[in-house]
N, C-alpha and C positions, 0 to 999 in steps of 0.2 A: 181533710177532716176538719180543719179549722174553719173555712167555708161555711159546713154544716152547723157546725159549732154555733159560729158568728149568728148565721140564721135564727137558730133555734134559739138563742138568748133576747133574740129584736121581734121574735115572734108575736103577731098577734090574730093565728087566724080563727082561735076559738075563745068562749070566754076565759077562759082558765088564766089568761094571761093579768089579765084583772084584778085577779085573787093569789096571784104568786106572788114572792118576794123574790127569788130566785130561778129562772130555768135551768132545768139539770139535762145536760145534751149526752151527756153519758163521760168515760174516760178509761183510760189504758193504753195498752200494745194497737198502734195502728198496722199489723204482724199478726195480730191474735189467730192462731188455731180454732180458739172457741168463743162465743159471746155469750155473754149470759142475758138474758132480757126479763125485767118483771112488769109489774102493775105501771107506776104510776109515782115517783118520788113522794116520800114521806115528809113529816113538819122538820126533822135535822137533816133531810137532803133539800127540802126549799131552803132552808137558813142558810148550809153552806153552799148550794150549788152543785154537788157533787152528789153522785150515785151510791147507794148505800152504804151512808156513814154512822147508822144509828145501831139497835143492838142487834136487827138484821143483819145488816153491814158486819157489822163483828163476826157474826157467825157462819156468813159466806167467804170470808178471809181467812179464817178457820178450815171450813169445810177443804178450799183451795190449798194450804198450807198442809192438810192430810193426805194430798196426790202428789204434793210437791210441786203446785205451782205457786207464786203471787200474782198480788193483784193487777202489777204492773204488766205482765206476759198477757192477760185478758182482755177483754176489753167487756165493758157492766152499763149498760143501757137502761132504760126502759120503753115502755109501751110508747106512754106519752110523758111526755119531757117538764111539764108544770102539775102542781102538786093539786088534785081537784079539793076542793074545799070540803071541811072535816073526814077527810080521807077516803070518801065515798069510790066506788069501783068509777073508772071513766065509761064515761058515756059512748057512745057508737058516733056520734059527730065529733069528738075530741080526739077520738082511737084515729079515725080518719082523717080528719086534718094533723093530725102528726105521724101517719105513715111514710112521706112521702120521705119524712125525714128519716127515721130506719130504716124505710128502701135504701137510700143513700149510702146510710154505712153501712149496711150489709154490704153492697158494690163495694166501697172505697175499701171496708177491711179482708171482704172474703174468707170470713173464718169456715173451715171445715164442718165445723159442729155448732149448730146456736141450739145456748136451753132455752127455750122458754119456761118462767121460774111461776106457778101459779095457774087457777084458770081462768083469768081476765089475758095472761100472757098467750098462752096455751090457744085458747078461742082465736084472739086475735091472729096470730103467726098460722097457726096452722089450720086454721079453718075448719076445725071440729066442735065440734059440742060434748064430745065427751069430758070426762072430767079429769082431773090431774091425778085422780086414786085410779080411772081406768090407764092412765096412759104411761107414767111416771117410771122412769131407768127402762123405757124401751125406745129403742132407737129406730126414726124413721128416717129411708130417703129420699131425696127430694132433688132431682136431678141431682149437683154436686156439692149440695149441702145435706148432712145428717143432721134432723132433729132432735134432740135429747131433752125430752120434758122432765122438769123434776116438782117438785114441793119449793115455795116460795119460801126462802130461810124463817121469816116472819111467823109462817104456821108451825112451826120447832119449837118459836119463842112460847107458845102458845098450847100446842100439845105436846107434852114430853114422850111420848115414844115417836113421835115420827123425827126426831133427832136422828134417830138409828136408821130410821128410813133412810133417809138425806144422806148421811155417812155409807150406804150400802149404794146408794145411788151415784155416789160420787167415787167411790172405790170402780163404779162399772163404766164412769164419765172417764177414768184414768184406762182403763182396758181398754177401752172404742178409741180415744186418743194414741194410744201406742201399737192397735192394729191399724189407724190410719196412718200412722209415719212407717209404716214395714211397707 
């Protein structure tokens, strides 16, 4: 994983690299059961470097702390690994020059379950067009990985009833977790 890591920080196959201060290669459990995957690192994950540290972040560490996991047992990616400039969704030549990199850790972690967290996530990973209200705490599979799409913690910050959404969806991310260890 450090490999990848290394790469994704020297990276310059698209412009974003330009406009970053930081690359965010993702971090956690190289173990993890589940991955979480969003957009696109925000202005406090280009600063630090690190995968959802802002009040997103807070409330996905939250969310996880209501199943009885941390963050460390995870592992918290995104799409693309550089922050696109004033926060705009990434483009389709940015999504793909940094697949190659999530193909990766998907291989090196193999978690059982990845969310994709949003529908810039959602689109990308699972190749739909539907949207995250149609798809969201329903589990797809996908040879030997289950899909679990949810609400990007971010839209919580933003509309206060899908809080409960995310909480209902993660109460169902803990069920599909302990029927895959039975």
């Amino acid at each position: 994983m450090k490999n990848v890591s290394n790469e994704v920080v020297a990276c310059t196959r698209c412009g974003l690299c330009e406009t970053r201060r930081n690359a965010v290669p993702g971090e956690g459990s190289k173990d993890a059961k589940v991955m979480f995957v969003g957009e696109a690192p925000g202005e406090q994950e280009d600063s630090q470097g690190r995968p959802f540290v802002g009040a997103a972040g807070k409330l996905l560490t939250e969310l996880l702390a209501s199943i009885g996991l941390r963050r460390e047992e995870v592992y918290i990616t995104n799409v693309v690994k550089c922050r696109p400039p004033k926060n705009r969704p990434p483009r389709r030549d940015e999504v793909s020059a940094c697949k190659p990199y999530l193909e990766r850790q998907f291989l090196l972690i193999a978690p059982r379950v990845i969310c994709p967290m949003g529908n810039s996530a959602i689109h990308s990973l699972m190749e739909s067009e539907k949207s995250v209200t149609d798809l969201h705490g329903i589990p797809f599979e996908v040879g030997t990985v289950t899909y679990f799409p949810m609400y990007h913690p971010a839209a919580a910050l933003y509309t206060f009833q899908l809080r409960r959404v995310l909480e209902e969806d993660f109460k169902k991310l803990r069920a599909l977790l302990d029927s895959l260890a039975s």
